[in-house]
mmCIF file of the N, C-alpha and C atoms, coordinates in Angstrom:
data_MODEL
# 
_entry.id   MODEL 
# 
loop_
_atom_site.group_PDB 
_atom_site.id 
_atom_site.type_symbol 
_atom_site.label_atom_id 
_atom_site.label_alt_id 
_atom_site.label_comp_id 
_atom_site.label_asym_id 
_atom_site.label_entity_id 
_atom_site.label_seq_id 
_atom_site.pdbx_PDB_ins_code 
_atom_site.Cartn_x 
_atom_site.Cartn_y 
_atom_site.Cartn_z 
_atom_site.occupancy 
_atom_site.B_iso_or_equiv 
_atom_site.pdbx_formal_charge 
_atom_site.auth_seq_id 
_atom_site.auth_comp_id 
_atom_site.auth_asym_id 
_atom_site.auth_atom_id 
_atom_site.pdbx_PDB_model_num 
ATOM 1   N N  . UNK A 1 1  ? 93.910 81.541 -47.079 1.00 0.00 ? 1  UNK A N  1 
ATOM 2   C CA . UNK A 1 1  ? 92.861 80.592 -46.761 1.00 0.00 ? 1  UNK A CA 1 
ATOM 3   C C  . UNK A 1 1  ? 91.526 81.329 -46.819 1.00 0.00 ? 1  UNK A C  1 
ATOM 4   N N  . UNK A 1 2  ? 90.391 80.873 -47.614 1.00 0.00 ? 2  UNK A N  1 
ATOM 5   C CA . UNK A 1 2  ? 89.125 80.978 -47.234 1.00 0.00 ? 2  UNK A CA 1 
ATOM 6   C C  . UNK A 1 2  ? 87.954 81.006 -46.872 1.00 0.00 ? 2  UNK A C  1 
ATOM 7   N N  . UNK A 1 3  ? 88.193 79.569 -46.541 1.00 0.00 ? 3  UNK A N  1 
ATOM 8   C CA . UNK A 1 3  ? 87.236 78.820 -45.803 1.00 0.00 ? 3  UNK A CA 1 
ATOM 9   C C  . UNK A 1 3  ? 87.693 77.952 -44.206 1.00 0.00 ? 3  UNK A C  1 
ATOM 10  N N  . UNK A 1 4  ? 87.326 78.178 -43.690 1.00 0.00 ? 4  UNK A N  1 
ATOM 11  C CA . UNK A 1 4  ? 87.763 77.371 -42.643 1.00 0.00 ? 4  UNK A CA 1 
ATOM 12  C C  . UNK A 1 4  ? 86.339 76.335 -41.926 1.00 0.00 ? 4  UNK A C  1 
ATOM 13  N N  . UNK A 1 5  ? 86.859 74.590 -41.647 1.00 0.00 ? 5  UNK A N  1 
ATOM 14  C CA . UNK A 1 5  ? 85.545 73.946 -41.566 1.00 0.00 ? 5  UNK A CA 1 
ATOM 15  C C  . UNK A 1 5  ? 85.551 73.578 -40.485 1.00 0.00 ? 5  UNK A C  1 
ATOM 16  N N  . UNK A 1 6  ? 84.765 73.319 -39.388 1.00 0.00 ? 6  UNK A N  1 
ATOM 17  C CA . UNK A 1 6  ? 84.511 73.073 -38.155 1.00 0.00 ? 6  UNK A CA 1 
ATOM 18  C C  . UNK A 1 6  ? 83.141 71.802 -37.780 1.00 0.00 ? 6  UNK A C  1 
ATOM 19  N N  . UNK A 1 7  ? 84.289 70.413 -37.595 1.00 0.00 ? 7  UNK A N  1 
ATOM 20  C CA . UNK A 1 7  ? 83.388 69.353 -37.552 1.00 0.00 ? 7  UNK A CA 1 
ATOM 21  C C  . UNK A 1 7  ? 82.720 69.798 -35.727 1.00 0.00 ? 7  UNK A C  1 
ATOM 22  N N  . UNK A 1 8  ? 81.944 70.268 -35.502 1.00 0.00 ? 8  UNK A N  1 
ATOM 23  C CA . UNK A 1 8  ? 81.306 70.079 -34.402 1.00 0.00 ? 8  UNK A CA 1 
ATOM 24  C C  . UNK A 1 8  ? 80.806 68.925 -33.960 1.00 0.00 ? 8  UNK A C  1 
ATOM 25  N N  . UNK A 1 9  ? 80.257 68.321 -34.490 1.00 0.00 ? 9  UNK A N  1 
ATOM 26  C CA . UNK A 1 9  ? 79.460 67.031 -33.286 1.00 0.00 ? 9  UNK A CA 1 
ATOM 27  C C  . UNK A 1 9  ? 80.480 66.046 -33.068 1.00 0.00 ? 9  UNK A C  1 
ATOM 28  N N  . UNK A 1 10 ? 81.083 65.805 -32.326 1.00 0.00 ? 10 UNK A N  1 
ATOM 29  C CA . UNK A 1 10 ? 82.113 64.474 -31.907 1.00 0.00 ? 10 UNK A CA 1 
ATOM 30  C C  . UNK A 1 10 ? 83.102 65.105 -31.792 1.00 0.00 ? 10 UNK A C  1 
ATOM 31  N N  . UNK A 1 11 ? 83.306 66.121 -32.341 1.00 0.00 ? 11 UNK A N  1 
ATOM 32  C CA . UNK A 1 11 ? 85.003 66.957 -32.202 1.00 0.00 ? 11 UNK A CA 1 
ATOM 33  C C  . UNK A 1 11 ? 85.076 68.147 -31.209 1.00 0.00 ? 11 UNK A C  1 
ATOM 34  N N  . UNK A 1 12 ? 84.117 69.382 -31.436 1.00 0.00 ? 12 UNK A N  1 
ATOM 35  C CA . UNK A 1 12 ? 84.216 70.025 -30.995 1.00 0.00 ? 12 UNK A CA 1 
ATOM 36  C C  . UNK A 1 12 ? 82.643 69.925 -29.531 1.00 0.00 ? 12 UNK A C  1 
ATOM 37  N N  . UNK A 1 13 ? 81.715 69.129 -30.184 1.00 0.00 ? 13 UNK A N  1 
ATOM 38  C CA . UNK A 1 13 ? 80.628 69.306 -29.257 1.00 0.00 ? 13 UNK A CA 1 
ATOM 39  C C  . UNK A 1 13 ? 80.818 67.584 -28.578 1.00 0.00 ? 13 UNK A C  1 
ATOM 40  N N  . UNK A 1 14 ? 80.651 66.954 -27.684 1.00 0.00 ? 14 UNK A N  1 
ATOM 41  C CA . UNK A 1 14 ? 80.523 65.855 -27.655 1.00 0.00 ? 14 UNK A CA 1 
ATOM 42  C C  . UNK A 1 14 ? 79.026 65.653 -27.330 1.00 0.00 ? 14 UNK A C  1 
ATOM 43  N N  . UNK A 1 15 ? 78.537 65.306 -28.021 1.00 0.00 ? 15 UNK A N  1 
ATOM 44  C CA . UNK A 1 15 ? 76.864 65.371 -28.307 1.00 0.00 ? 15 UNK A CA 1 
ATOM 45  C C  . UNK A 1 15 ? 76.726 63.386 -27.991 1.00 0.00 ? 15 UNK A C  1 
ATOM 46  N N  . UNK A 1 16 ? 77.085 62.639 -28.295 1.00 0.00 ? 16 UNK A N  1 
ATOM 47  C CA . UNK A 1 16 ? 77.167 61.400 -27.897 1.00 0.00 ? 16 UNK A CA 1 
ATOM 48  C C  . UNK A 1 16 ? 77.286 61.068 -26.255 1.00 0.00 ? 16 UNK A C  1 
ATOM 49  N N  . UNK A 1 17 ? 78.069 61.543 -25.818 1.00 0.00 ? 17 UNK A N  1 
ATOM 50  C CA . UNK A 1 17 ? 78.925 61.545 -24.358 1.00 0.00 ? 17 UNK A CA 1 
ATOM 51  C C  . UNK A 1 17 ? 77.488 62.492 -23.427 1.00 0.00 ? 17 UNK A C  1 
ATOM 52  N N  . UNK A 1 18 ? 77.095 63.569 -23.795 1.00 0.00 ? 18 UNK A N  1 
ATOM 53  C CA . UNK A 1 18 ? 75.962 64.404 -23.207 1.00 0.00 ? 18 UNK A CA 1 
ATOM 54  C C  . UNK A 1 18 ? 74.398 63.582 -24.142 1.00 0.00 ? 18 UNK A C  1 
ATOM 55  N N  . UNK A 1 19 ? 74.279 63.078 -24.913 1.00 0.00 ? 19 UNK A N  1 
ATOM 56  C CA . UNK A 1 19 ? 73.348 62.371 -24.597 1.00 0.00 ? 19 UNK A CA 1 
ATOM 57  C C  . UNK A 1 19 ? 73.133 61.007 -24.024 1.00 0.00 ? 19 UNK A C  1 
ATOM 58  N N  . UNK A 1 20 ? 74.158 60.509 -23.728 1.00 0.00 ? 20 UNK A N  1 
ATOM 59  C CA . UNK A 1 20 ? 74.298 59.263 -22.694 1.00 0.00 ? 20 UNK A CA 1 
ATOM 60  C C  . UNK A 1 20 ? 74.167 59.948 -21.312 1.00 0.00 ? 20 UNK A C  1 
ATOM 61  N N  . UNK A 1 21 ? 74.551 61.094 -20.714 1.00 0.00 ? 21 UNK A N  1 
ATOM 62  C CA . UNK A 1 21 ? 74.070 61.358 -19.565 1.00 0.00 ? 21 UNK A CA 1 
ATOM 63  C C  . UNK A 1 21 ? 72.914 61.968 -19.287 1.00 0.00 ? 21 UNK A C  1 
ATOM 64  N N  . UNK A 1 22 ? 71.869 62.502 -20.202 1.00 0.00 ? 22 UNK A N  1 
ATOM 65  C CA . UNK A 1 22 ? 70.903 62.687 -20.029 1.00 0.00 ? 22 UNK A CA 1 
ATOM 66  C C  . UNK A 1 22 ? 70.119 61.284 -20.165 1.00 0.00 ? 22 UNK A C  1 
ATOM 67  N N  . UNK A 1 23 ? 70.228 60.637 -21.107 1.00 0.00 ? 23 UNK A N  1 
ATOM 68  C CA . UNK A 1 23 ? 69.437 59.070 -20.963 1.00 0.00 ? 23 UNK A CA 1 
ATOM 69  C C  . UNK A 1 23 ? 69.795 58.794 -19.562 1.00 0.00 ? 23 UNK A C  1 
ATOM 70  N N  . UNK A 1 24 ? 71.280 58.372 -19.003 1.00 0.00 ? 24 UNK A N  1 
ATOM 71  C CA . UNK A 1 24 ? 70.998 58.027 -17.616 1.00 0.00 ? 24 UNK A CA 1 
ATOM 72  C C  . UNK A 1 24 ? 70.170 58.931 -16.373 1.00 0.00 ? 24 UNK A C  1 
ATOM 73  N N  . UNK A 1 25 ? 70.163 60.707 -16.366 1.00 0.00 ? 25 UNK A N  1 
ATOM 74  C CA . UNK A 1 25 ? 69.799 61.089 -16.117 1.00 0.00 ? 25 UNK A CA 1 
ATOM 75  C C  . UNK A 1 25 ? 68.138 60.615 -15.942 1.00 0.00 ? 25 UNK A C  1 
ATOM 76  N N  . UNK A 1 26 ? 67.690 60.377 -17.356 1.00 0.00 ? 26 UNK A N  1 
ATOM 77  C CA . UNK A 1 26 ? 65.995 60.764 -17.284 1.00 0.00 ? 26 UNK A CA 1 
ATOM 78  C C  . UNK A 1 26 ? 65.666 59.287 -16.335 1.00 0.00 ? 26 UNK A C  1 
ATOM 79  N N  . UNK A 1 27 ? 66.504 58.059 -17.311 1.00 0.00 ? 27 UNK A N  1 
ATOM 80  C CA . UNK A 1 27 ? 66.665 56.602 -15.875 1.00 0.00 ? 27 UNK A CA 1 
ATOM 81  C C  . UNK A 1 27 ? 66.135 56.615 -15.034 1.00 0.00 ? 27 UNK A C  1 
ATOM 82  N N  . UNK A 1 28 ? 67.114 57.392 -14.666 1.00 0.00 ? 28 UNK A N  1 
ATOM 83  C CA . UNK A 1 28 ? 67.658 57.250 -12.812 1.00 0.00 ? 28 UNK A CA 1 
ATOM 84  C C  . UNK A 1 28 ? 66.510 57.975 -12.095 1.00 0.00 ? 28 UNK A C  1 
ATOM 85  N N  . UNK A 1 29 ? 65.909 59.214 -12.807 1.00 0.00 ? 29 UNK A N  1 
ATOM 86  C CA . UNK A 1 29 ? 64.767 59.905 -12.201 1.00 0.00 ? 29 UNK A CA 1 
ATOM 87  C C  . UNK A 1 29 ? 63.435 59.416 -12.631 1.00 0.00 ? 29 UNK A C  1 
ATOM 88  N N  . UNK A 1 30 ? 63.184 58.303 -13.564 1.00 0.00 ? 30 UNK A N  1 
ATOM 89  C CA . UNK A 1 30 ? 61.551 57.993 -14.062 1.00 0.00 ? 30 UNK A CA 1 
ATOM 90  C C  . UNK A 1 30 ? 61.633 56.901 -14.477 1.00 0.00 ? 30 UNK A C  1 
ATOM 91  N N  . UNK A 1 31 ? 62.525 56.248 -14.547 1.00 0.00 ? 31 UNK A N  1 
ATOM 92  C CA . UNK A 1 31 ? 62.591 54.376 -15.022 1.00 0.00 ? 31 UNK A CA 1 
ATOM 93  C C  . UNK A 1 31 ? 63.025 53.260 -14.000 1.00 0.00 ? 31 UNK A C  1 
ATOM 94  N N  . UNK A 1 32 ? 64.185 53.995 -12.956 1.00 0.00 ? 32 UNK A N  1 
ATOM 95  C CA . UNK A 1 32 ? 64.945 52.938 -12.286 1.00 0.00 ? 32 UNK A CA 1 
ATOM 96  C C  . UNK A 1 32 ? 64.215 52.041 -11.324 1.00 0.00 ? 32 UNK A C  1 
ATOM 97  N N  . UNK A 1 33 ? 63.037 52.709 -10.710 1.00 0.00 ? 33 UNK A N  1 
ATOM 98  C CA . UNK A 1 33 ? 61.913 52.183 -9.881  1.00 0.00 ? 33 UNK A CA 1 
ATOM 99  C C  . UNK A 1 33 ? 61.085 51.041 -10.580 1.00 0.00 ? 33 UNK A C  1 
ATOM 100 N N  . UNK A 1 34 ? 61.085 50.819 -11.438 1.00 0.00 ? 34 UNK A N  1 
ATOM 101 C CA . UNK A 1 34 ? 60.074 49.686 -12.183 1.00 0.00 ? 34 UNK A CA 1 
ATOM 102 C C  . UNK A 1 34 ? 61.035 48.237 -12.094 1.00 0.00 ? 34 UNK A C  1 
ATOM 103 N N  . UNK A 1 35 ? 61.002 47.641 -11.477 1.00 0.00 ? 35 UNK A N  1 
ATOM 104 C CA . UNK A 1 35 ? 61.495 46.196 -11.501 1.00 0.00 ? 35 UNK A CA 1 
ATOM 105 C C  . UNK A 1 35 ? 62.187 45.697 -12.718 1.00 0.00 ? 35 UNK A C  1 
ATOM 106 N N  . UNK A 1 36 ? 61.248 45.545 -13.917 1.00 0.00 ? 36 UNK A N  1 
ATOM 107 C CA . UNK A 1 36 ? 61.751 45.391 -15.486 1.00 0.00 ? 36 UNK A CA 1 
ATOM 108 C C  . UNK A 1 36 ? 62.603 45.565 -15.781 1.00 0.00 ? 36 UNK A C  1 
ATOM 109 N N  . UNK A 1 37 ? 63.003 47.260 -15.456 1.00 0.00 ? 37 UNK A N  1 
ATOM 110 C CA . UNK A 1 37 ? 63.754 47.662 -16.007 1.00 0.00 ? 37 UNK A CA 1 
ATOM 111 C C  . UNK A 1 37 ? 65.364 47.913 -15.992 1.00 0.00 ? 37 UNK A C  1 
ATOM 112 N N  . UNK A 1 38 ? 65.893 47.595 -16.885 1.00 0.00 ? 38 UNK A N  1 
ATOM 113 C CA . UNK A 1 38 ? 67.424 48.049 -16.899 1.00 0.00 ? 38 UNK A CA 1 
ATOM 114 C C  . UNK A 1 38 ? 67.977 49.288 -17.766 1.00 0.00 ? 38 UNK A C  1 
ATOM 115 N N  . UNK A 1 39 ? 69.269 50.018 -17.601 1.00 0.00 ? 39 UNK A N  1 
ATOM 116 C CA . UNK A 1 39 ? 69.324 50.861 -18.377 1.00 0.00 ? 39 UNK A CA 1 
ATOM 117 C C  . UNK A 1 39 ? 69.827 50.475 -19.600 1.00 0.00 ? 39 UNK A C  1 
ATOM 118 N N  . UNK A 1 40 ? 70.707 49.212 -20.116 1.00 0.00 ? 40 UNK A N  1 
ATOM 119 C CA . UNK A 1 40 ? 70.767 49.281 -21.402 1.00 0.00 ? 40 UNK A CA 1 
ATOM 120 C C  . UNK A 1 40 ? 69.477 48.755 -22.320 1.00 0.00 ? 40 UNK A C  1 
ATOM 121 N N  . UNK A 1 41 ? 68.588 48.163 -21.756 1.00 0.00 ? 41 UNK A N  1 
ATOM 122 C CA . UNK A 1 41 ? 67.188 48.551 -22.385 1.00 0.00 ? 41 UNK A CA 1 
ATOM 123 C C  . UNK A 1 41 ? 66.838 49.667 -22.703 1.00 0.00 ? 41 UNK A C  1 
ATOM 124 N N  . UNK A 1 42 ? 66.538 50.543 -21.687 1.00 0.00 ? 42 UNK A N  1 
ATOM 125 C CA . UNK A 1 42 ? 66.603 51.873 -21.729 1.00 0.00 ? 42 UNK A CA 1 
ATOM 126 C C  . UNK A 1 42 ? 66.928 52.786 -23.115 1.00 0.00 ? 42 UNK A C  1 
ATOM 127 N N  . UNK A 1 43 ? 68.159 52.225 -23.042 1.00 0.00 ? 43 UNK A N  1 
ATOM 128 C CA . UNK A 1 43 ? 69.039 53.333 -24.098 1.00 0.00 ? 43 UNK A CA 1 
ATOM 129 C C  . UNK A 1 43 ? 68.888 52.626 -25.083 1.00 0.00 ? 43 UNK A C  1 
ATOM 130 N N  . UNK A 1 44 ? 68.247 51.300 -25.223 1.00 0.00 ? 44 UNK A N  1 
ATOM 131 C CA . UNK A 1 44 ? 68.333 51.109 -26.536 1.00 0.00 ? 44 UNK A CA 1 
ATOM 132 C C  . UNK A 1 44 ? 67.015 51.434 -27.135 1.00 0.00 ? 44 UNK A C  1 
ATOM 133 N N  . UNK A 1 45 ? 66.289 51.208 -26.586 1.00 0.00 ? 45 UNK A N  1 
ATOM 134 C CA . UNK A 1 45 ? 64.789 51.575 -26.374 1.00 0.00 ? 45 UNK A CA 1 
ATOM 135 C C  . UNK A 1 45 ? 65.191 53.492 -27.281 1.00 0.00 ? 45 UNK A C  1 
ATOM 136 N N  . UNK A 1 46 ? 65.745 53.996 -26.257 1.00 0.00 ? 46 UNK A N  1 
ATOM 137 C CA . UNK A 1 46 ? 65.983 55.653 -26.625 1.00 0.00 ? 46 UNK A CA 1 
ATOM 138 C C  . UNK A 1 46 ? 66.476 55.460 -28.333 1.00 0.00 ? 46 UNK A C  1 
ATOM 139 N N  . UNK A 1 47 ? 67.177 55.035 -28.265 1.00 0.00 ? 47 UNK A N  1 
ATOM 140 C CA . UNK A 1 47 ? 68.563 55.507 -29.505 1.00 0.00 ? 47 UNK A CA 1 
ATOM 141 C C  . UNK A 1 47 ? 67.538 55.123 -30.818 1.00 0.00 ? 47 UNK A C  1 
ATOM 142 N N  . UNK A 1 48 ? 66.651 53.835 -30.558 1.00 0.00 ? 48 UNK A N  1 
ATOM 143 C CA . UNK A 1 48 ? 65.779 53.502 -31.839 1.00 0.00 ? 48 UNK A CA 1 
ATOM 144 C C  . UNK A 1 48 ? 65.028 54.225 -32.332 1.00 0.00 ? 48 UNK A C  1 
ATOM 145 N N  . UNK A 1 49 ? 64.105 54.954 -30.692 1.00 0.00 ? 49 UNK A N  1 
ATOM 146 C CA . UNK A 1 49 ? 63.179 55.910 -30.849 1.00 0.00 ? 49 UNK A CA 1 
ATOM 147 C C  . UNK A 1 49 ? 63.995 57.030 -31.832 1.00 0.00 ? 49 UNK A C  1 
ATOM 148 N N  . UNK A 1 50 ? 65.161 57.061 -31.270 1.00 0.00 ? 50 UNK A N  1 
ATOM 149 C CA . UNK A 1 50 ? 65.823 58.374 -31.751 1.00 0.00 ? 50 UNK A CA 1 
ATOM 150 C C  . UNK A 1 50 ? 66.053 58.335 -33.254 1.00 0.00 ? 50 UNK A C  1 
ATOM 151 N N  . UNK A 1 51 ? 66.846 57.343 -33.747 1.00 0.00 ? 51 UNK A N  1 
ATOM 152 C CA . UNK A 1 51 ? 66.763 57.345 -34.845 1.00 0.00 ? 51 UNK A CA 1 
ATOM 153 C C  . UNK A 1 51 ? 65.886 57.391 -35.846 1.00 0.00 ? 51 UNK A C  1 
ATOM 154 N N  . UNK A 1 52 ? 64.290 56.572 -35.856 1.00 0.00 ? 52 UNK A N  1 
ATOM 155 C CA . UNK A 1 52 ? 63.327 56.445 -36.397 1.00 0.00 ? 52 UNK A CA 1 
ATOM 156 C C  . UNK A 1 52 ? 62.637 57.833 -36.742 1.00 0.00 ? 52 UNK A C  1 
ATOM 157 N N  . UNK A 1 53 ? 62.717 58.741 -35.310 1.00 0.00 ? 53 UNK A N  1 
ATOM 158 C CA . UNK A 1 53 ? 62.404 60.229 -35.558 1.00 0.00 ? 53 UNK A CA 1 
ATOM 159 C C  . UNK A 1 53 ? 63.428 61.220 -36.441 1.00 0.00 ? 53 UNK A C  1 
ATOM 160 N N  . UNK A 1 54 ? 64.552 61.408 -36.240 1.00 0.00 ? 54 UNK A N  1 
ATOM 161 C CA . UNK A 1 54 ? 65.659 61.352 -36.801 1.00 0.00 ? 54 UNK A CA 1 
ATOM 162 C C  . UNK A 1 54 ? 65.618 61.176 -38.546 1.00 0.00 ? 54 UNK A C  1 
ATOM 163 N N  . UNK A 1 55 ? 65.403 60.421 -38.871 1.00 0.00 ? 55 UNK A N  1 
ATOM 164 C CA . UNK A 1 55 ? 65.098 60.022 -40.206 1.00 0.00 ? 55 UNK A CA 1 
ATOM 165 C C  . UNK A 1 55 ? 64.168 60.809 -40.767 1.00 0.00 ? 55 UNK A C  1 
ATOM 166 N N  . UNK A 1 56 ? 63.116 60.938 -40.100 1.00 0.00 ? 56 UNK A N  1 
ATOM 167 C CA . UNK A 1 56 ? 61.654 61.806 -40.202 1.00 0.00 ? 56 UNK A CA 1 
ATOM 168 C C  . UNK A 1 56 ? 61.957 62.841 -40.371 1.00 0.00 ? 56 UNK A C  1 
ATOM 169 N N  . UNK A 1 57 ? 62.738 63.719 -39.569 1.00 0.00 ? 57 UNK A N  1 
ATOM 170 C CA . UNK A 1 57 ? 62.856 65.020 -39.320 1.00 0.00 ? 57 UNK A CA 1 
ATOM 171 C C  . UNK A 1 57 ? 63.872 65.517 -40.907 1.00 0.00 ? 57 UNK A C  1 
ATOM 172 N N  . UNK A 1 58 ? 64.863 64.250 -41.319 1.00 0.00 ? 58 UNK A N  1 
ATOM 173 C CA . UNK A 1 58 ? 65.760 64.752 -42.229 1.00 0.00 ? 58 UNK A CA 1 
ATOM 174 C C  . UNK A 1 58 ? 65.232 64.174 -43.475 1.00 0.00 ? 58 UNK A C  1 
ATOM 175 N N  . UNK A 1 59 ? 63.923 63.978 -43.464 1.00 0.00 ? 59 UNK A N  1 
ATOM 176 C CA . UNK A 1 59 ? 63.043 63.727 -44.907 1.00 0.00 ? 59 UNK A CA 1 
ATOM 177 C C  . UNK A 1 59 ? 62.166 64.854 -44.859 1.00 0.00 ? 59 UNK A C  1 
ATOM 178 N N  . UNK A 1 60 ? 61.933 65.491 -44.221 1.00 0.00 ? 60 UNK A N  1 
ATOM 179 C CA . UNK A 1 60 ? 61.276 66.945 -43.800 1.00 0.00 ? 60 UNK A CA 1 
ATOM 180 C C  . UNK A 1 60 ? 60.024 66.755 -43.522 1.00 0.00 ? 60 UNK A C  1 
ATOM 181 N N  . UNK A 1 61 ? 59.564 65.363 -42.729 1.00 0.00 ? 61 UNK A N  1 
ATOM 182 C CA . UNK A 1 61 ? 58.479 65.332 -42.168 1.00 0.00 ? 61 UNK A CA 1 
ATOM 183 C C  . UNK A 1 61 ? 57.922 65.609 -41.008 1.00 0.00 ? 61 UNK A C  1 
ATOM 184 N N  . UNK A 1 62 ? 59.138 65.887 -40.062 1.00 0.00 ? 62 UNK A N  1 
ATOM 185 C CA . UNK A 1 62 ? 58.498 66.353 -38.874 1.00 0.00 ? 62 UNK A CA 1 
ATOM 186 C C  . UNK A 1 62 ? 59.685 67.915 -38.716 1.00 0.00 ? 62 UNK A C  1 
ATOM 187 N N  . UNK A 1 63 ? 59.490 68.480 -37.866 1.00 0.00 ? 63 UNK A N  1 
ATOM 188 C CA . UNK A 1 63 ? 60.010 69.852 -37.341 1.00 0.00 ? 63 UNK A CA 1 
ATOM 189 C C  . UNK A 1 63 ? 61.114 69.675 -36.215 1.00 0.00 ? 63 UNK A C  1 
ATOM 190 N N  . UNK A 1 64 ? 62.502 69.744 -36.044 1.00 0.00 ? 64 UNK A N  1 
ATOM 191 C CA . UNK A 1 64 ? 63.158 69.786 -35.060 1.00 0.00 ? 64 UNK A CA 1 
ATOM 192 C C  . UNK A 1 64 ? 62.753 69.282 -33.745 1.00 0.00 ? 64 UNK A C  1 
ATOM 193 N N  . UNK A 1 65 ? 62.407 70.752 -33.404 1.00 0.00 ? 65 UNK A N  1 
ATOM 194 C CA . UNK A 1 65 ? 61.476 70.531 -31.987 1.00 0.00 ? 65 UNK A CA 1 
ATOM 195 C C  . UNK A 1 65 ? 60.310 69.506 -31.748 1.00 0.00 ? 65 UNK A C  1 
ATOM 196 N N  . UNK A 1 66 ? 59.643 69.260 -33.125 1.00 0.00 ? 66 UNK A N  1 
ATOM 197 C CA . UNK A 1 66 ? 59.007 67.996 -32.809 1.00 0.00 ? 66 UNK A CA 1 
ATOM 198 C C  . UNK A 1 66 ? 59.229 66.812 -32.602 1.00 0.00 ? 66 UNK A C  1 
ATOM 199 N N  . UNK A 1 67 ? 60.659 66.282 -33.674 1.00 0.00 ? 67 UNK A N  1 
ATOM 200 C CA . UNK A 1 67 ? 60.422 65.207 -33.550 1.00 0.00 ? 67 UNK A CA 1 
ATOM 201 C C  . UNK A 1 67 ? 61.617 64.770 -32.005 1.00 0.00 ? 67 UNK A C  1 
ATOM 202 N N  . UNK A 1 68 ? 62.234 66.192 -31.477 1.00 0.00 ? 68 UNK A N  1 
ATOM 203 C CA . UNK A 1 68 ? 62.577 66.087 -29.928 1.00 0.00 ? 68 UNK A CA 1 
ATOM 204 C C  . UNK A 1 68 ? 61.512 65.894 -28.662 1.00 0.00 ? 68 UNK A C  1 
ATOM 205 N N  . UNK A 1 69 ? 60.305 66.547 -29.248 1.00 0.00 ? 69 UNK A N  1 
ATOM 206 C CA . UNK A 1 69 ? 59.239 66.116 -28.297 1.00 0.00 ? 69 UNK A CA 1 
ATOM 207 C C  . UNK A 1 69 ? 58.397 64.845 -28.403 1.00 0.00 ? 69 UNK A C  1 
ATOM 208 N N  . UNK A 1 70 ? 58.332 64.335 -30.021 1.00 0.00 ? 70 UNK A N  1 
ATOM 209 C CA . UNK A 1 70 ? 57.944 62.955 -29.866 1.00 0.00 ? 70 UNK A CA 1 
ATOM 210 C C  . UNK A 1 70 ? 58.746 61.818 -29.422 1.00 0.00 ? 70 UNK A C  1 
ATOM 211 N N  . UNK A 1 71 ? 59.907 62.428 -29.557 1.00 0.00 ? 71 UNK A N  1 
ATOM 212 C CA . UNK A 1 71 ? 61.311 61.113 -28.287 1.00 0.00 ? 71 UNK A CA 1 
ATOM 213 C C  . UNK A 1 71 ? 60.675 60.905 -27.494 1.00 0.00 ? 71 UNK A C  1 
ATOM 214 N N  . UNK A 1 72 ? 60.184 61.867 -26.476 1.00 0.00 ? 72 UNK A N  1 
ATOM 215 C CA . UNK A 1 72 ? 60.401 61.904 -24.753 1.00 0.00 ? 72 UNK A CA 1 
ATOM 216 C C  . UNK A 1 72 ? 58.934 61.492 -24.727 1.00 0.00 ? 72 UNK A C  1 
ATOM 217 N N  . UNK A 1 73 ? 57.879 61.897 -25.362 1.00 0.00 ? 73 UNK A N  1 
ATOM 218 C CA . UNK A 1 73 ? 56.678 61.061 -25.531 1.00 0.00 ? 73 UNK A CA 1 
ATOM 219 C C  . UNK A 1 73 ? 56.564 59.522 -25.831 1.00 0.00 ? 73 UNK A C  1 
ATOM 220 N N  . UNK A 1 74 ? 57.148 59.377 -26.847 1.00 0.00 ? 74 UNK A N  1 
ATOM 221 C CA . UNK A 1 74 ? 57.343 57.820 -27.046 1.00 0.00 ? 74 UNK A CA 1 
ATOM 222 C C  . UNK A 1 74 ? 58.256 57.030 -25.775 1.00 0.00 ? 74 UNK A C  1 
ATOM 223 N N  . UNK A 1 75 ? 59.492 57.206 -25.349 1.00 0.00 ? 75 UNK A N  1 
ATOM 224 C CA . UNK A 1 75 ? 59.720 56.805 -24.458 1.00 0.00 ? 75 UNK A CA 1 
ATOM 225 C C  . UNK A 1 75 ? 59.206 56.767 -23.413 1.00 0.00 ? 75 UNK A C  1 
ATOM 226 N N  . UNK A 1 76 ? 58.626 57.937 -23.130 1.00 0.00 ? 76 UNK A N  1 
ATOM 227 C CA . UNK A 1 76 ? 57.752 57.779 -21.556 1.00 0.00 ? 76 UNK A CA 1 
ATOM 228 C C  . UNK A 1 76 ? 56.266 56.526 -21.957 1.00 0.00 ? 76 UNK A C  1 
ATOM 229 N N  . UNK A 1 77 ? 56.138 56.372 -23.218 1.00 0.00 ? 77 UNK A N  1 
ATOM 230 C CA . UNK A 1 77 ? 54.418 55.625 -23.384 1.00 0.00 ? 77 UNK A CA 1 
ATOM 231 C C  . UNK A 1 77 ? 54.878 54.135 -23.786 1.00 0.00 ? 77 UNK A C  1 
ATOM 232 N N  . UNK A 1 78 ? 56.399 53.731 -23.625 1.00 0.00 ? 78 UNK A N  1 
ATOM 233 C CA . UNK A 1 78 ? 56.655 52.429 -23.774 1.00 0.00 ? 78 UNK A CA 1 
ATOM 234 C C  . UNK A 1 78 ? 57.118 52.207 -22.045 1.00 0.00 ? 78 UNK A C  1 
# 
């Protein structure tokens, strides 16, 4: 054998499962107080943001770390 392949995200990392507890996390500490709000708003609110940046980042318009810091910006300014 000379290659050996290693699906990490969903198999070996659960990256889905740990970013659902940080969304409830950030919630529960900076959203849950506002009347409005619910958490599957919340997360859906997140996941769009996420993707839209996401896209950006894998057309090579924004930088990793950026378009992780324009998430948490955009979510906190909606």
């Amino acid at each position: 054998m000379k290659y050996v392949l290693f699906d990490i995200d969903g198999t070996l990392v659960d990256h889905s499962g740990a970013e659902e507890r940080a969304m409830l996390s950030i919630f529960k500490q900076y959203f849950s107080e506002r009347l409005e709000s619910d958490f599957a708003a919340f997360a859906s609110t997140w996941r769009s943001i996420s993707e839209t940046l996401m896209e950006q980042y894998l057309k090579g318009l924004l930088g990793f770390e950026e378009q992780r810091t324009m998430r948490i910006m955009e979510v906190f300014s909606t």
